[in-house]
C-alpha positions in Angstrom: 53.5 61.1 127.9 54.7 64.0 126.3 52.3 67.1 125.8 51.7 68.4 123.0 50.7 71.8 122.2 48.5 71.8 118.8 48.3 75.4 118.3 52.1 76.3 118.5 53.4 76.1 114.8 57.0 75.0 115.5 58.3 71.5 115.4 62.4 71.5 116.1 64.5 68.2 114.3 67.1 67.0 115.4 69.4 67.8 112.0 68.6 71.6 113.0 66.0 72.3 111.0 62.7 74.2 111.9 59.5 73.1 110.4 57.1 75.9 110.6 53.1 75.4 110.2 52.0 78.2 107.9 48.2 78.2 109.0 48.9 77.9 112.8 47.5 80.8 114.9 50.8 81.9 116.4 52.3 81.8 113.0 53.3 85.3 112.8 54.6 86.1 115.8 56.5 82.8 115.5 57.6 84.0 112.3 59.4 87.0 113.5 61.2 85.4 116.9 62.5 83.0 114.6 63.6 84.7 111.4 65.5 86.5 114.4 68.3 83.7 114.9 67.3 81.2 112.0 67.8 81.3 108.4 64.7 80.0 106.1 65.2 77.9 103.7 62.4 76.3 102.0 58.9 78.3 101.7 56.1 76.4 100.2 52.6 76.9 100.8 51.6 75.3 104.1 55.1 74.3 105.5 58.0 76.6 105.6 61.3 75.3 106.6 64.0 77.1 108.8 67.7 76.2 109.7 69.7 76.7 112.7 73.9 77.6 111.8 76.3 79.6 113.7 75.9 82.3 111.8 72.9 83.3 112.3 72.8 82.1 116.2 76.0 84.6 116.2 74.4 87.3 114.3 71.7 87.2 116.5 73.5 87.7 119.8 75.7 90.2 118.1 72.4 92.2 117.5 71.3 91.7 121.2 69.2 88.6 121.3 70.0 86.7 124.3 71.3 82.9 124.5 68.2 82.5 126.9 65.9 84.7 124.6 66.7 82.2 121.8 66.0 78.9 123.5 62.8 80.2 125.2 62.0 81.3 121.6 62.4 77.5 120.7 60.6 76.0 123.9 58.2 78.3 123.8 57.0 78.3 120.1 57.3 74.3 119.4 54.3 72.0 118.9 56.5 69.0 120.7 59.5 69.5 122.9 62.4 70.5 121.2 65.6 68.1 121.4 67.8 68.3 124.0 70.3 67.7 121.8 69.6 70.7 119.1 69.2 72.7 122.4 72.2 71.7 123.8 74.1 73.0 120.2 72.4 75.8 120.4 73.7 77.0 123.6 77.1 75.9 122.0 77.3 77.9 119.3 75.8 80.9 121.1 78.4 80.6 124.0 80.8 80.7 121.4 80.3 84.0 120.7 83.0 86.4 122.5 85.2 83.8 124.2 88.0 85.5 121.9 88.7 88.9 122.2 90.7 91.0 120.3 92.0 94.1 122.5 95.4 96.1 122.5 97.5 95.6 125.2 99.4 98.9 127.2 102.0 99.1 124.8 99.0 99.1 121.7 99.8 95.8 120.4 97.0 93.5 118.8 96.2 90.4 121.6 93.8 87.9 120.7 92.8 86.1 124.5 90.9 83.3 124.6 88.5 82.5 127.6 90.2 79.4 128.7 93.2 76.9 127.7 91.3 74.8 125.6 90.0 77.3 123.4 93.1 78.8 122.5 94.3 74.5 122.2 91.6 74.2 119.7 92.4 76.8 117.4 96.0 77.1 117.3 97.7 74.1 115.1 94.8 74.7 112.7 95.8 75.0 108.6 93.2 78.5 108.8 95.5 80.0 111.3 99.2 78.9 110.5 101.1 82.2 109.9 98.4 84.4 111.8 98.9 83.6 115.9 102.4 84.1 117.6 101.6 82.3 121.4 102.6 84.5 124.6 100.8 82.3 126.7 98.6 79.8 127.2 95.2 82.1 126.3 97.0 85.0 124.6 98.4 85.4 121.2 100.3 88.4 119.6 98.5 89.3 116.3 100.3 91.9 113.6 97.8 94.6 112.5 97.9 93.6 109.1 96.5 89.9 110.1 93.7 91.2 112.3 91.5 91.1 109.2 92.3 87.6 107.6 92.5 86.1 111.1 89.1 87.2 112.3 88.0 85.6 108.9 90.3 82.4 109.8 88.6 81.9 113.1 84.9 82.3 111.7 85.4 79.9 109.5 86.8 77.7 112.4 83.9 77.9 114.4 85.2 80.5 117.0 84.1 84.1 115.7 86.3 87.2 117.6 84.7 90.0 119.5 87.0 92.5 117.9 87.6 95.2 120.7 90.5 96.5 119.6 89.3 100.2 118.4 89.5 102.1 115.5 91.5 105.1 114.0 89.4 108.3 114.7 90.5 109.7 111.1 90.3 113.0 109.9 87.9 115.0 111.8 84.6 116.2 109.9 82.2 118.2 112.0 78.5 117.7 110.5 75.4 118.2 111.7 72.3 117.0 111.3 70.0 119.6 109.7 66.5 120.7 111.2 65.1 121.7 108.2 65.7 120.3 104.9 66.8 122.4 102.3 63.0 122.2 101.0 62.1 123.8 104.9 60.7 120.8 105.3 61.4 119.4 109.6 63.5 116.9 109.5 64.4 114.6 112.2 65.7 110.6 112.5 62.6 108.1 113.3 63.3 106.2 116.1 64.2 103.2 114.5 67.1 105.0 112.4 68.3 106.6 115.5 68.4 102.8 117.0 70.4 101.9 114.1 72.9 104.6 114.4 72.9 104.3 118.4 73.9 100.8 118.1 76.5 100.6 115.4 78.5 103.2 117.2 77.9 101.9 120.7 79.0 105.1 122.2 82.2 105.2 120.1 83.6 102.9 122.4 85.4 99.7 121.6 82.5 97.6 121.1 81.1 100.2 118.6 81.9 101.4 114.8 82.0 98.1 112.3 78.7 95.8 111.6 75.9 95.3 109.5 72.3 97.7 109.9 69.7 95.3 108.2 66.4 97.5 106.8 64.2 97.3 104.1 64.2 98.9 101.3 62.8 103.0 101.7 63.4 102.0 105.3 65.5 105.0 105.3 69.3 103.4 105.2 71.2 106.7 103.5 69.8 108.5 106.8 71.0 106.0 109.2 74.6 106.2 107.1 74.5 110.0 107.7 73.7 109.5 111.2 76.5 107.8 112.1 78.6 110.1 110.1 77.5 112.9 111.9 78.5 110.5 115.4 81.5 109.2 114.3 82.7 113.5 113.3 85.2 111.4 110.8 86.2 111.6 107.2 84.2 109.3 104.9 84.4 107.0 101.9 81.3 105.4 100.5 80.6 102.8 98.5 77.5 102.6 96.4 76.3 100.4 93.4 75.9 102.8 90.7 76.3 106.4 89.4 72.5 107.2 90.2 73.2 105.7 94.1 76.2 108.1 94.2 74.2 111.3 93.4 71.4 110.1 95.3 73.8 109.8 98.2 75.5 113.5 97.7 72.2 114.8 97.6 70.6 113.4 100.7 74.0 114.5 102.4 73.8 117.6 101.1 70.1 118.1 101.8 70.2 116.7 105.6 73.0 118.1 107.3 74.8 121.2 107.3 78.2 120.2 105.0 78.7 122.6 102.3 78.9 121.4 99.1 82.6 121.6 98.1 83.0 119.2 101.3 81.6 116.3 99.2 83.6 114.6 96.2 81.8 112.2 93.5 84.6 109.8 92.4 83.3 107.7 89.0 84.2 107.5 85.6 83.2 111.1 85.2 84.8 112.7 88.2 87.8 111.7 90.7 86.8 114.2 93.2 88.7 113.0 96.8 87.4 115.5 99.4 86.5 114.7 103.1 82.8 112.5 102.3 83.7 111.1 98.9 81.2 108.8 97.5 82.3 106.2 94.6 81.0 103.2 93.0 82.0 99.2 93.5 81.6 99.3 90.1 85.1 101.7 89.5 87.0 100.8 92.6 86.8 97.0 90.3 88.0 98.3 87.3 91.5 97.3 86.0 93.0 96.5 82.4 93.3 92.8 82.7 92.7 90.1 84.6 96.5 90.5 85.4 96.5 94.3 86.4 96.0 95.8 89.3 92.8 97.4 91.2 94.4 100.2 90.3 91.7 102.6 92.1 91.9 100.8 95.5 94.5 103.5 96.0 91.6 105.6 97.2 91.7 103.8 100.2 94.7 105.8 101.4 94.2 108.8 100.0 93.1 110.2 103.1 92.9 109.3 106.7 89.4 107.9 106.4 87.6 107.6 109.9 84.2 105.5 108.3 83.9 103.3 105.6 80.3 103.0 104.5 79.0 99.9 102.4 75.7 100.1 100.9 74.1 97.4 99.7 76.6 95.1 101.5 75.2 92.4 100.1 77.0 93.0 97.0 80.2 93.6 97.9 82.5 92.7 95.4 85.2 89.6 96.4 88.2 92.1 95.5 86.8 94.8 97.9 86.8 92.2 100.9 90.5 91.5 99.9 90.9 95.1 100.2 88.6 95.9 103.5 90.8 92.6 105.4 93.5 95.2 105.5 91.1 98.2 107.0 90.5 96.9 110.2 91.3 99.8 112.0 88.8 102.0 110.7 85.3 102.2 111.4 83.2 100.0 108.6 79.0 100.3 108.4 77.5 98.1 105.8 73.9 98.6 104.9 71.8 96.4 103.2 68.3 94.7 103.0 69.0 91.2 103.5 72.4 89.6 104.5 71.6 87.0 102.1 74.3 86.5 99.5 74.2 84.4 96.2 77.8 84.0 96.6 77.2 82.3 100.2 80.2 84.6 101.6 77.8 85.4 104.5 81.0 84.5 107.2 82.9 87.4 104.9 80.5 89.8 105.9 80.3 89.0 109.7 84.1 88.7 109.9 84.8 91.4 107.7 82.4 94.6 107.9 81.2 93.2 111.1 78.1 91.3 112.6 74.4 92.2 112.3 73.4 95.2 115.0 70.6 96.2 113.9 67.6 94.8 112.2 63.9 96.2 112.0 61.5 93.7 110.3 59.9 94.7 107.8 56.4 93.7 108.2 57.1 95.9 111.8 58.1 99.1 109.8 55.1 98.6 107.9 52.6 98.3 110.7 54.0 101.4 112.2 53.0 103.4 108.8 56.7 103.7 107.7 56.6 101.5 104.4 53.7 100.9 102.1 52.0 97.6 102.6 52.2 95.2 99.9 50.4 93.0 98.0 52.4 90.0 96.4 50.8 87.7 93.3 52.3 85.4 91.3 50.5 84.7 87.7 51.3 81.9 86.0 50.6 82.1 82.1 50.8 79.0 79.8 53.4 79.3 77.0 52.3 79.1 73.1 52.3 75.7 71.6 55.3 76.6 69.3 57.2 77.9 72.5 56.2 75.2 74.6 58.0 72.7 72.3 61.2 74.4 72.0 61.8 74.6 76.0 61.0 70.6 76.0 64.0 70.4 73.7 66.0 73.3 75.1 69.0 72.6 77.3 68.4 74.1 81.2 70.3 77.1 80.6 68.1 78.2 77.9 65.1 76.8 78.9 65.5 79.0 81.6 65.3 82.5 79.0 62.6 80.6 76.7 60.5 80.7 79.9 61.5 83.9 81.3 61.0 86.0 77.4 57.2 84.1 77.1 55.7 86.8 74.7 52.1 85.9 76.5 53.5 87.9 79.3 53.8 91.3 77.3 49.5 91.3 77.2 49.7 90.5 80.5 51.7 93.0 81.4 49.0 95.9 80.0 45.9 94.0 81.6 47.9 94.5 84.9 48.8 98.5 84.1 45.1 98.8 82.7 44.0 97.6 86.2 45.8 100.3 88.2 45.2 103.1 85.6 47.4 106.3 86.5 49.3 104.5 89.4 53.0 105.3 89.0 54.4 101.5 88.1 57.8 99.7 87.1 57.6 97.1 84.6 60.9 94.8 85.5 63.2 92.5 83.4 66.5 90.7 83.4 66.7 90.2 79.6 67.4 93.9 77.8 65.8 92.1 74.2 62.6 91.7 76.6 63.1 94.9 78.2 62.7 96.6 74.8 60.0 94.6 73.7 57.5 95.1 76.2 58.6 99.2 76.3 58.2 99.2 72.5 54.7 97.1 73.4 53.4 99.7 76.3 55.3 102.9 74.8 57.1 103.6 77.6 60.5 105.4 78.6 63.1 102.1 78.5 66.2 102.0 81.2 69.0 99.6 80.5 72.4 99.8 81.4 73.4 101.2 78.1 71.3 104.2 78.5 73.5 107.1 79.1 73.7 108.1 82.6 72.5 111.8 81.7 69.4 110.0 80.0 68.9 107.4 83.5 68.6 110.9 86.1 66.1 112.8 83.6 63.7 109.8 83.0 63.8 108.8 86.5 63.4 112.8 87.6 60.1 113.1 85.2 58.7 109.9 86.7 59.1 111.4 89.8 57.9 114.6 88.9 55.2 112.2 87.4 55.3 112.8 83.5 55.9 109.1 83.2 53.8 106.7 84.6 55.5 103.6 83.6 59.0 102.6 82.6 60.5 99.6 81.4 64.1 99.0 83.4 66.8 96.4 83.4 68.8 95.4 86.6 69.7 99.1 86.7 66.4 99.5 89.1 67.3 96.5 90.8 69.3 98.9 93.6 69.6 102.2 95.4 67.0 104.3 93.4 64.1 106.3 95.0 61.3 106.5 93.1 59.5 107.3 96.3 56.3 107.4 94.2 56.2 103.9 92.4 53.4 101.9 93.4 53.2 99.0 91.7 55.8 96.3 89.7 55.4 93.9 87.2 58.0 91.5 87.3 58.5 90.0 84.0 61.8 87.5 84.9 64.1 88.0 87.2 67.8 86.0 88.1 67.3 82.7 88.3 66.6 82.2 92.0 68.3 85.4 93.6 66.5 85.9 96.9 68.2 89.2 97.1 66.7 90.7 93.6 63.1 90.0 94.8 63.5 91.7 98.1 65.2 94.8 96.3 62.6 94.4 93.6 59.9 94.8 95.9 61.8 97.6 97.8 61.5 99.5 95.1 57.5 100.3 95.7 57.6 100.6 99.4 57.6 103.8 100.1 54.9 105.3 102.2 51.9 106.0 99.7 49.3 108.8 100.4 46.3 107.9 102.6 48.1 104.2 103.5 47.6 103.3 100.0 48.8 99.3 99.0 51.5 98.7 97.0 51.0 96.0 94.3 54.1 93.4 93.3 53.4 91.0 90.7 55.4 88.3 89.1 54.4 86.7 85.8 55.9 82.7 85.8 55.6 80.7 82.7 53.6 77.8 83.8 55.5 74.3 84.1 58.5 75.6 83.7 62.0 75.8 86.0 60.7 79.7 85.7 58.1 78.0 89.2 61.3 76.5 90.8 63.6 79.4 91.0 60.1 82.0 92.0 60.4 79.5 94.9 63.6 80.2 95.5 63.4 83.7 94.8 60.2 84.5 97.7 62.1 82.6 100.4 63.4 86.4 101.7 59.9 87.9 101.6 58.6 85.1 103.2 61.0 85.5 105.9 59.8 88.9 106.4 56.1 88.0 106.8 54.7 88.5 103.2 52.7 85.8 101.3 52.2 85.0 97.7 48.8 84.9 96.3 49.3 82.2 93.0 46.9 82.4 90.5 47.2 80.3 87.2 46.4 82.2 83.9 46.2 79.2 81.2 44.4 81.1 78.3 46.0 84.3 78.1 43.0 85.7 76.5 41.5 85.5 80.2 44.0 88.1 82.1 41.2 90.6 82.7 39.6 87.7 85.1 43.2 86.8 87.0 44.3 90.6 87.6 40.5 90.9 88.8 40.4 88.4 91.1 44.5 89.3 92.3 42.9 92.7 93.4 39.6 91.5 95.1 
């Protein structure tokens, strides 16, 4: 008879899926071996359900986590044996990683080797790789520069992902140094985790180093970690950010934690085209073209100089025209940087062929024990929808019962019970819809950020909140990324999009920086009640989830009553 093991919360299936037993009393520590290799897909309240793919058993070795490490992760967690069979493909995919090698040969040609003959059997005469393999033998393959990008894509998709050893152009040389002091005299030094992060996306500048993913939450510290490995790779940069505000935020920290001057660093965006040695730009402009016809005309920046790093934050939003454009800049060293490698485009494989696979990635329920990210509180309110409301969702189609529920008018009061319960604490009031956006800003009277307020206009309201002579603002998507507001301590989501997993991690981020005296951060969502508004918060908490938070859900029916709910929410 088999033996069973009732406290273990694990139970492997055979389809590769991971049931995971929420009140268990190994949850947690199961919870962070397993969001190590697994991807979680389903989060209700007592079950949560994980799945096993190649990508994310390749991911995992990529970052260091052992073939062994994984299956003893699976054995050793699991309420019943684990099938052989699931064990068995697990091994498979994660001996799959590395049996091709890209490398240059003594003449410097590109030669993809395989480990054996039947490798290279199964992937040759394969629609992905016509065009992209020219035999030499039976385990090598000649590959032209300009196909190492596409191929590596090709053979991910196939099921064989390349260890891409093959090196990178050094660039123009840039010598920086990391400052001591800030230019505040402040100390300044990496925390160990960043220097990790650095140490292992450049691997010693050898071949095995300088293109993949560093995963870290949000005020986790991922500009420093991008200057780190500037100041290791000694190379020319380009940077890619999200917006205007990330770009400045970028110069600054460069400027204020290393020793480049000034006239070093060029801001290229609609209001400057400054191409200097670090040049910092926007995904937003390197997009841009005429007509759907035209060309990207600013991908020229690309070439404009002999760029030794490419730096992508936020990788998870990497346009699909940049990836057409990075497939050709294989040769150059490429750091993304992002929160979560979870994409609402499901171009995951893009990312890992593309930028490069996962090295590095601190949890971030471990940065917060160790005092380097606030701790956080997560509620979800549910607040019935007026009678009048109520009936013209029933008779809406989905698309717009979707706003009907997201722009509930019951959620501006609750909205102000929240604020009234954390009086003077610096908060974010959050909202996909700009009409709702307005509402509740002309409700609270407070400062309103949407992407038509002037750039000039974005910087000073978000410098006074700092500087704390705002408390509160109302802000679009524009908050959504890559803006410190190191002082923000609590968030009122009032919708968000549809069921983007990314948006609620970044959300959160945006409140998780270190408060004084180890102070909690507060993140609440307000959900029309029996609506699709409950399906997609599902869908949107499966990331936090997977980091180790929980959702306290507290249903609001009267919204007369939101003194009692925000009371009880902060018991």
């Amino acid at each position: 008879m088999t033996a069973v093991r009732p406290d273990n919360p694990l139970i492997v299936q055979s389809d590769h899926t991971v049931l995971v037993e929420v009140d268990s009393p190994r949850y947690n520590e199961a919870r962070e071996g397993l969001a190590r290799f697994a991807e979680l897909v389903k989060s209700p309240e007592h079950i949560h359900t994980y799945r096993l793919t190649p990508l994310s058993i390749w991911n995992a070795r990529a970052a260091g986590f052992a073939e062994e490490a994984i299956v003893a992760a699976l054995t050793g967690y699991a309420k019943y044996p684990p099938p052989e069979t699931v064990l068995a493909q697990v091994r498979e995919f994660s001996s799959r990683y590395g049996r091709l090698t890209l490398a240059r040969d003594d003449g410097g040609e590109l030669v993809l080797t395989a480990e054996d003959p039947l490798i290279a059997r199964a992937i040759t005469n394969r629609r992905e790789t016509e065009g992209l393999l020219h035999p030499e033998g039976d385990r090598t393959f000649r590959v032209e520069p300009a196909r190492r990008g596409p191929l590596k894509q090709a053979l991910t998709r196939i099921g064989y992902p390349v260890q891409d050893l093959a090196g990178y152009s050094d660039g123009e040389p840039l010598p920086l140094r990391l400052a001591e002091t800030t230019r505040g005299g402040a100390p300044f030094s990496l925390r160990r985790y960043q220097n990790d992060a650095a140490e292992a996306f450049y691997a010693g500048g050898g071949p095995r180093g300088g293109a993949g993913v560093v995963v870290l939450p949000c005020g986790g510290g991922k500009t420093i970690v991008g200057i780190a490995c500037m100041a290791r790779t000694g190379s020319s940069t380009l940077i890619l950010a999200t917006n205007v505000t990330a770009v400045r935020q970028w110069i600054d920290e460069i400027l204020d934690k290393t020793d480049l001057p000034e006239e070093w660093i060029g801001e290229y965006t609609g209001s400057s085209k400054d191409i200097r040695p670090v040049t910092v730009t926007t995904y937003q402009i390197l997009t841009y073209r005429k007509s759907r016809e035209a060309d990207f005309g600013h991908f020229s920046i690309f070439d404009r100089r002999d760029w030794g790093l490419v730096i992508y934050d936020e990788v998870h939003l990497l346009p699909a025209p940049v990836f057409q454009i990075t497939a050709s800049l294989q040769a150059r060293r490429r750091l993304g940087l992002t929160a979560t490698l979870v994409r609402e485009d499901g171009r995951e494989e893009d990312v890992f062929s593309l930028i490069g696979p996962k090295k590095y990635d601190a949890p971030w329920k471990t940065l917060e024990a160790q005092g380097w990210i606030a701790k956080a509180r997560c509620t979800e309110i549910r607040v019935a929808m007026p009678e009048d409301l109520a009936f013209a969702y029933a008779t809406a189609e989905r698309r717009r019962q979707h706003r009907i529920a997201a722009e509930n008018p019951a959620k501006l009061e609750l909205a102000r019970g929240i604020l009234a319960h954390h009086p003077g604490e610096p908060a974010l009031v959050i909202g996909s819809y700009v009409d709702q956006v307005k509402a509740v800003a002309d409700y609270l009277g407070v400062p309103l950020l949407t992407g038509s307020t002037p750039q000039k206009t974005r910087d000073r309201l978000f410098r006074e909140f700092r500087e704390g002579r705002h408390r509160v603002l109302a802000v679009s998507k524009v908050a959504n990324f890559s803006v410190d507001l190191p002082d923000a301590a609590v968030a009122v989501q009032l919708s968000g999009a549809f069921g983007s997993r990314q948006e609620e991690a970044q959300r959160l981020g945006r409140i998780l920086r270190p408060k004084a005296h180890g102070k909690q951060a507060h993140f609440y969502t307000l959900v029309s009640h029996q609506t699709c508004e409950q399906e997609f918060a599902l869908r949107r908490q499966l990331f936090l989830c997977e980091q180790g938070y929980t959702y306290e859900i507290l249903h609001l029916e009267d919204g007369s009553r939101f003194d009692f709910a925000v009371s009880h929410a902060n018991r």
